[in-house]
Every structure is written in C-alpha cells, then in structure tokens.
C-alpha positions as CSV (number, residue, x, y, z in Angstrom):
1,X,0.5,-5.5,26.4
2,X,2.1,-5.2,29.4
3,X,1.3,-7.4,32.7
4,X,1.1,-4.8,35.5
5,X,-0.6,-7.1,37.8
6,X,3.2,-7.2,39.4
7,X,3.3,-3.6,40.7
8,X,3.3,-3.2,43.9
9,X,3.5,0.7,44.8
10,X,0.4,2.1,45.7
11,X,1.0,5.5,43.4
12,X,0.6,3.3,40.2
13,X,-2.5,3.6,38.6
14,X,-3.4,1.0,35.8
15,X,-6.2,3.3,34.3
16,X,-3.6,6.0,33.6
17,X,-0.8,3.9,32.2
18,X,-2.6,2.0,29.9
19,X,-3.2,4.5,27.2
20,X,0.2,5.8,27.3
21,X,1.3,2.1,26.7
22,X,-1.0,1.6,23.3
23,X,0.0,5.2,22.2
24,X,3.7,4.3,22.9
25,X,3.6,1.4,21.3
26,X,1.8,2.7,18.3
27,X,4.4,5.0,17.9
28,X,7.3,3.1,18.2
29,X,5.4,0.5,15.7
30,X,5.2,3.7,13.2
31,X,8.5,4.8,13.6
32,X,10.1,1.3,12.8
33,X,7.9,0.4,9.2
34,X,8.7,4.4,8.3
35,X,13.0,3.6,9.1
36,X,13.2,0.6,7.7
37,X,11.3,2.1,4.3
38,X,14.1,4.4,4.3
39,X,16.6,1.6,5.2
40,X,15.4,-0.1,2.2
41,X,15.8,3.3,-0.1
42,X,19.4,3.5,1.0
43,X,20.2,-0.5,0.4
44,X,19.0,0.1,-3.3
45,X,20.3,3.4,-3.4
46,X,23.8,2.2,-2.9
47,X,23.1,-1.0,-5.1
48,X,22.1,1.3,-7.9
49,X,25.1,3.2,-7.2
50,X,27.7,0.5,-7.5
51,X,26.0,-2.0,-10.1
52,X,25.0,0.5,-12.4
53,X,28.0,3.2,-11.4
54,X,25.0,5.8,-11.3
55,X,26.3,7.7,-8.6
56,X,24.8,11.2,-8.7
57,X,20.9,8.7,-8.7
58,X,22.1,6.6,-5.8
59,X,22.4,10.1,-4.2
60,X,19.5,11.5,-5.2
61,X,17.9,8.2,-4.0
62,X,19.4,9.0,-0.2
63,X,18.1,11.9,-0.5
64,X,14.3,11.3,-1.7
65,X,14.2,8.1,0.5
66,X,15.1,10.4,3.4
67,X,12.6,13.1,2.9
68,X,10.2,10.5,1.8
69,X,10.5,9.0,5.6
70,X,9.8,12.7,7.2
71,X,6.7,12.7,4.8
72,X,5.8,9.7,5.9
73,X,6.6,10.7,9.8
74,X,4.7,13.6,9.4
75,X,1.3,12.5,7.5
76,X,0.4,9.5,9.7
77,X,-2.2,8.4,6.7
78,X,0.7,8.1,4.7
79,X,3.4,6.2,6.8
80,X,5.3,3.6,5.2
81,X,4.1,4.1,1.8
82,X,6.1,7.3,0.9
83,X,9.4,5.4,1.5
84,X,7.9,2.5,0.0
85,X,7.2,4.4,-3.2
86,X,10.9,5.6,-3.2
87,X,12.1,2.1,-3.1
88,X,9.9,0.6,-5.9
89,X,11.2,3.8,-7.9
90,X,15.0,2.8,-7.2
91,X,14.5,-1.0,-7.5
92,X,13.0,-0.4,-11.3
93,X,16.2,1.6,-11.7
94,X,18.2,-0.8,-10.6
95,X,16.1,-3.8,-12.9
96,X,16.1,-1.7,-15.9
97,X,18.4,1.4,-15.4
C-alpha cells in the first residue's frame, strides 16, 4: 500500500493510518467497477438508441443503468453486478432488438 517509512513528524502514527488506507482504498476500488457498470449501460444505451432508433429504450436504459449503480452502491454484496446485469440486458437489445 502505501510506504510511510518517509514520515517524518512525530504526530503520525502508522497503526492508525493503516486501516483507514485499506478501507479507502476499498472504497475507491468499489466505487470505480460500480461507475464504470454504469458507464457501460449508458455506451449501449446510446448505441441502442442510434443503431436501432429506439430512443424511448436507450432512455429507459440511462435510467435502469443508473439506479442499477445506487443498488449496487448501496448493497455492497451486490456491487458491480446490478449494472452489469443492465448492460447484458441492453447489449441483447442491441444484438437482437
């Protein structure tokens, strides 16, 4: 993680920071496969919108890949996969639509 070995004020304390480090970066990690799920629903969204000129799906496809991302924020056991879901669901309607 990060090399504190460097630090040279005598207020820092190594066994305090660390946690907050791996919880930070867990988060952060979290936050980036949930976004670009939803990234990814808006991409095919907007492909589904202009190669198939469905319009009124590509916006309901914002719109579920956006609330699939605060489902996935907020139910860490599901994470990723609600957005994910969202995107298989618009790329078969791209394939096949």
């Amino acid at each position: 993680m990060a090399n504190i070995d460097h630090a040279t004020d005598s207020a820092y304390s190594p066994e305090m920071d660390g946690p907050t480090h791996e919880a930070t970066y867990r988060g952060f990690v979290t936050f980036v496969e949930i976004a670009t799920g939803v990234v990814i629903c808006w991409v095919l969204s907007l492909a589904v919108g202009g190669v198939r000129e469905a319009w009124i799906t590509a916006i309901v496809g914002v719109v579920l890949g956006g609330a699939a991302g605060a489902v996935g924020a907020l139910s860490p056991a599901i994470g990723w996969r609600a957005p994910a879901a969202v995107a298989a669901l618009l790329a078969v309607l791209l394939a096949f639509y």
